[in-house]
N, C-alpha and C positions, 0 to 999 in steps of 0.2 A: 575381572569381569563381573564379578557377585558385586558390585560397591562400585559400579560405572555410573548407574543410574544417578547415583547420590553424590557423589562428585562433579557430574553433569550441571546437576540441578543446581550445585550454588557455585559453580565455575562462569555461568553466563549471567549471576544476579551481580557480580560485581564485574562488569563491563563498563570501562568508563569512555564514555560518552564526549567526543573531542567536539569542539565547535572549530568550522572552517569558514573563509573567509573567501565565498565564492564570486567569483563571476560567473552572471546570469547570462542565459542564451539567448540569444538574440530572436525577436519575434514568439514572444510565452505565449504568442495566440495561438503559435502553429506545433506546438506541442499533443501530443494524442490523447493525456490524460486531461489536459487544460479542455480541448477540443470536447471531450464527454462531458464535463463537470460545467461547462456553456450550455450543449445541448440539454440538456436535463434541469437548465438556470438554476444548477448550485448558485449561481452570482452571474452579474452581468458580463456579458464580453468586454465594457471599457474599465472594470473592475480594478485595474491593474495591482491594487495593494492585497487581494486577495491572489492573483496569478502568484505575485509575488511571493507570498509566503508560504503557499502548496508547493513552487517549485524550491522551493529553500529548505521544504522541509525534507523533498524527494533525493534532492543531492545533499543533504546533512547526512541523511540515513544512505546514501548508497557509499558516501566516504565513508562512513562508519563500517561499515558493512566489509568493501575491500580492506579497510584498517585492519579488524579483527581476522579477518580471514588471513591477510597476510602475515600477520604477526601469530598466526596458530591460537589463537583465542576463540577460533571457530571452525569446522572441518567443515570439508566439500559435503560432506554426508549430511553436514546439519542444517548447511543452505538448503539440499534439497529435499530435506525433512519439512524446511520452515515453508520453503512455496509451496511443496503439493499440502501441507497440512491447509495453508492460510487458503489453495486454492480451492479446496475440498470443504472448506467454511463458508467461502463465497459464495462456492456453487451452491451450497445447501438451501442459504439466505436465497439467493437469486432464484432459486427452484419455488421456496414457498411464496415471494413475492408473486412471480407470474405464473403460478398455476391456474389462475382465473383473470389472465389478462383482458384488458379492456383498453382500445386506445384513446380513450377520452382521458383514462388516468395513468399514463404511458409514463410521462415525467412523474408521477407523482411518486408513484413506486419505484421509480430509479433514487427519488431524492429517501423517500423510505430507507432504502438499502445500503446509500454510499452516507445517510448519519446512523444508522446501526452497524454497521462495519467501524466506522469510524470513533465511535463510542468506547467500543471497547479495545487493552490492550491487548493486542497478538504479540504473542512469546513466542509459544511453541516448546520452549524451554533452549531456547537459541539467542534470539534478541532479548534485550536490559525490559524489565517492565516501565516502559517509558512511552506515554501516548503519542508526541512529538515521532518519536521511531518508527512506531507501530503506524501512525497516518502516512509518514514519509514511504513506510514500504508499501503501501497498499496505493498509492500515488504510483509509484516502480512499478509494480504489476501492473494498473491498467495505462502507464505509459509503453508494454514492450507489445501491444498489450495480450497479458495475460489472463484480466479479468477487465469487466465492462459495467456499465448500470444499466443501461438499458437493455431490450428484449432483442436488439438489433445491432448490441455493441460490436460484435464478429465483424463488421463493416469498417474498422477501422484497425483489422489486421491487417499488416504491409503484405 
């Protein structure tokens, strides 16, 4: 228990990172995370090579994700380490964005949030320091969705 931390910490730096050879879901327009990152014109709705590669990266990182977990490279504990910690970073960001909201600049601070989220790696000390990962999972969360960009993103809870 004295020396879990430290074991921890370079147990998940060497995570190797499998590339998978997906097939894409049909209609990427009607996906939840694609649906925000339209609303807020991260990129155009006929964009396609951009849908494309957000959802490539969201299913590289969530195969990755069941990989490790299933092969014990990662515990149930640490999944839900890694979401409330990443969700509890969003919320922060997403609190000081719209604390003086204005909807004249509604998108503008969604697009603020979802490239400073996306700038940096989220580890948590669970996932590989890898940006590729770290954008694919933050892609997961506001596709179940978990987290949103806009002040109104909750509307696209099922």
């Amino acid at each position: 228990m004295k020396y879990r931390k430290y074991f921890q910490r370079f147990q998940n730096s060497n995570l190797k990172i499998y590339e998978f050879n997906e097939s894409l879901p049909s209609n990427l327009e009607n996906l939840t995370f694609i649906k925000q990152l339209i609303e807020i014109e991260d990129f155009d709705k006929d964009d396609m090579d951009s849908m494309i590669e957000y959802v490539l990266l969201m299913l590289k990182t969530k195969k990755n994700i069941n990989n490790w977990s299933c092969s014990g490279e990662i515990t149930h504990l640490d999944l839900l380490d890694l979401e409330n910690n990443t969700i509890l970073e969003w919320k922060n960001k997403w609190r000081a964005k719209y604390r003086k909201f204005d909807e004249s600049s509604h998108n503008d601070l969604a697009l603020e949030l979802v490239d400073d989220m996306r700038s940096k790696t989220i580890t948590h000390n669970v996932l590989p320091n890898d940006l590729a990962i770290s954008n694919g999972y933050l892609y997961h969360l506001s596709e179940t969705p978990e987290i949103g960009w806009r002040k109104d993103w909750k509307k696209y809870k099922k």
